[in-house]
N, C-alpha and C positions, 0 to 999 in steps of 0.2 A: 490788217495793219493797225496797231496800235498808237494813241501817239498823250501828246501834251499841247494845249496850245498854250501861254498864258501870257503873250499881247505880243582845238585845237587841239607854232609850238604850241600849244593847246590846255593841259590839265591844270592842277594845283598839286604839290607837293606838301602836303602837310604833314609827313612824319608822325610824331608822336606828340606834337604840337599843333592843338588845331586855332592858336590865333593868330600863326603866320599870316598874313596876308599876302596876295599872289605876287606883288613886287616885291615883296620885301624875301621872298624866297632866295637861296643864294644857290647857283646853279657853277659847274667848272664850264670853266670859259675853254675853249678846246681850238687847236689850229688846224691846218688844210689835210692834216694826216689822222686828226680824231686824237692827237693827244694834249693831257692835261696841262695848261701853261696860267693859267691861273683861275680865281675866284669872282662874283660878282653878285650881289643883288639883283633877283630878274627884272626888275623894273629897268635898272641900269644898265641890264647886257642888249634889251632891247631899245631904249634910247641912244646907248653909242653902238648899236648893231655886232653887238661881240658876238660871235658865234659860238655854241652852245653844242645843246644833245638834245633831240625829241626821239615820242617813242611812238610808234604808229601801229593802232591795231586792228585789222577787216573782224570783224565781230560778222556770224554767221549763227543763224538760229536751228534748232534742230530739224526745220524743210530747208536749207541751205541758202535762206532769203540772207541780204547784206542787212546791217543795224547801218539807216542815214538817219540825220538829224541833223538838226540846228541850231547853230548856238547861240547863248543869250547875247541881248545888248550890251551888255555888263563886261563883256570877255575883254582882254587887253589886246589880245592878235585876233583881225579877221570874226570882229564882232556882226550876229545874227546873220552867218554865213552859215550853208548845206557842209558837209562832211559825209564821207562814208567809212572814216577811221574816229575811233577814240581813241586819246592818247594824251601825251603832252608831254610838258619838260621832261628832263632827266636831273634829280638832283644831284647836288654835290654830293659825290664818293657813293652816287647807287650805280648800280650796272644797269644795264640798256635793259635784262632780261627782269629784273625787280619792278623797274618801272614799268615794264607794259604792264603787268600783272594787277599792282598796284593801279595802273591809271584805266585799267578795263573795269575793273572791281569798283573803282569809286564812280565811274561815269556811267555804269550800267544798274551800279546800287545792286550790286550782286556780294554776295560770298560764295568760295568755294568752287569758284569759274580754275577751271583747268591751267595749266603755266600757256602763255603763246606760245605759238612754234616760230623760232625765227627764221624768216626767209632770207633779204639782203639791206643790206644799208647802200645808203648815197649821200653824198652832198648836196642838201638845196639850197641855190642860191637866187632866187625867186626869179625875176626874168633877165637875168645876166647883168641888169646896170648893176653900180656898185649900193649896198643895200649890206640887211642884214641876209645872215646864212645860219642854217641850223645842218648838224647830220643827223640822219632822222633812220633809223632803225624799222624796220616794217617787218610786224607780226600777223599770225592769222590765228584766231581761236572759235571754237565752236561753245555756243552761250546756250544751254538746253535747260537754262533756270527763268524763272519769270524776271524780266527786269522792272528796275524803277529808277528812272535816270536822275542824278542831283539835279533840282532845278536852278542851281545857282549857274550849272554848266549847259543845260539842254533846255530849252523852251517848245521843241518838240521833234518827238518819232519815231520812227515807224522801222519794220521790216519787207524790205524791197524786192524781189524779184530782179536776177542780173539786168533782164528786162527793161523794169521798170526804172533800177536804176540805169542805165544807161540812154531811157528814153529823159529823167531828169537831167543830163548833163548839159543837153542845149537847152533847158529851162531854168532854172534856180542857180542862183549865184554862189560857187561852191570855193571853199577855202584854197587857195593856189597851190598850194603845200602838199593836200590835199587829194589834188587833182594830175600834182607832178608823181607823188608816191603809186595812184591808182594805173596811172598809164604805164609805169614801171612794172606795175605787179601782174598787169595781162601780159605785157611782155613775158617777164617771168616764167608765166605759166603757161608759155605758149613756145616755149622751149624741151 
């Protein structure tokens, strides 16, 4: 297991612009059926809980171990919490399949990582009270490249064993979103 120590909705969308900053990103604001009804600053869609697009991706290394980690203090959702997906928003006018791509590629510090394969999408609306909701797209890719994860997004991690990770679930405080996508995708798979 490899990792980092150094003391997600989830990514950065930076385009072809790297001084967007991550609120000031502008993400489609989307309604109960996933379609487009308007625009927003993400800073904004998360302050008044407008609902959005995330892209969720199980990253898997050439022994079939899962990529967990943790994210920095720094993050705007579900800061220095466990994850066993990389991913994050979807920006304005990308498709669900650009952004996994894209936010596996920056949070793994990879090129040339394979397209995800998409499995299913849901609505998350975190524990039923009224809150923000994202629809969160969930991919799986296999990573047989070295990674180096941005430290802006990872503070540290490792390559898990289904095992292992399933023995950290009742231990480490994992992103809710997270944890709603993972239990869906054994489901999934258990189909």
């Amino acid at each position: 297991m490899a990792g980092r120590s150094t003391g997600s909705c989830r990514g950065v969308f930076m385009g072809a612009m790297t001084s967007v900053q991550p609120a000031e990103e502008i993400l489609d604001i989307v309604d109960e059926h996933d379609r487009v009804i308007g625009q927003a600053p993400r800073g904004e869609a998360y302050a008044r809980g407008l609902r959005h697009r995330c892209a969720f991706i199980l990253v898997r290394d050439a022994e079939g171990r899962v990529f967990v980690h943790r994210r920095t203090a720094t993050k705007l959702v579900f800061p220095s919490m466990y994850d066993m997906f990389v991913g994050g928003v979807v920006g304005a006018g990308e498709s669900y399949d650009d952004a996994a791509l894209r936010e596996a590629q920056e949070e793994l510090g990879v090129h040339g990582l394979p397209r995800p394969v998409p499995l299913f999408k849901f609505l998350y609306e975190g524990d039923g009270s009224p809150g923000p909701s994202w629809w969160s797209y969930v991919y799986e890719v296999r990573c047989e490249l070295p990674v180096d994860p941005q430290p802006e997004e990872v503070d540290w991690y490792g390559f898990l064993t289904d095992a292992e990770l399933e023995a950290g679930l009742g231990t480490w405080e994992w992103v809710p979103d997270g944890l709603a996508a993972y239990e869906r995708l054994k489901a999934h798979h258990r189909r």
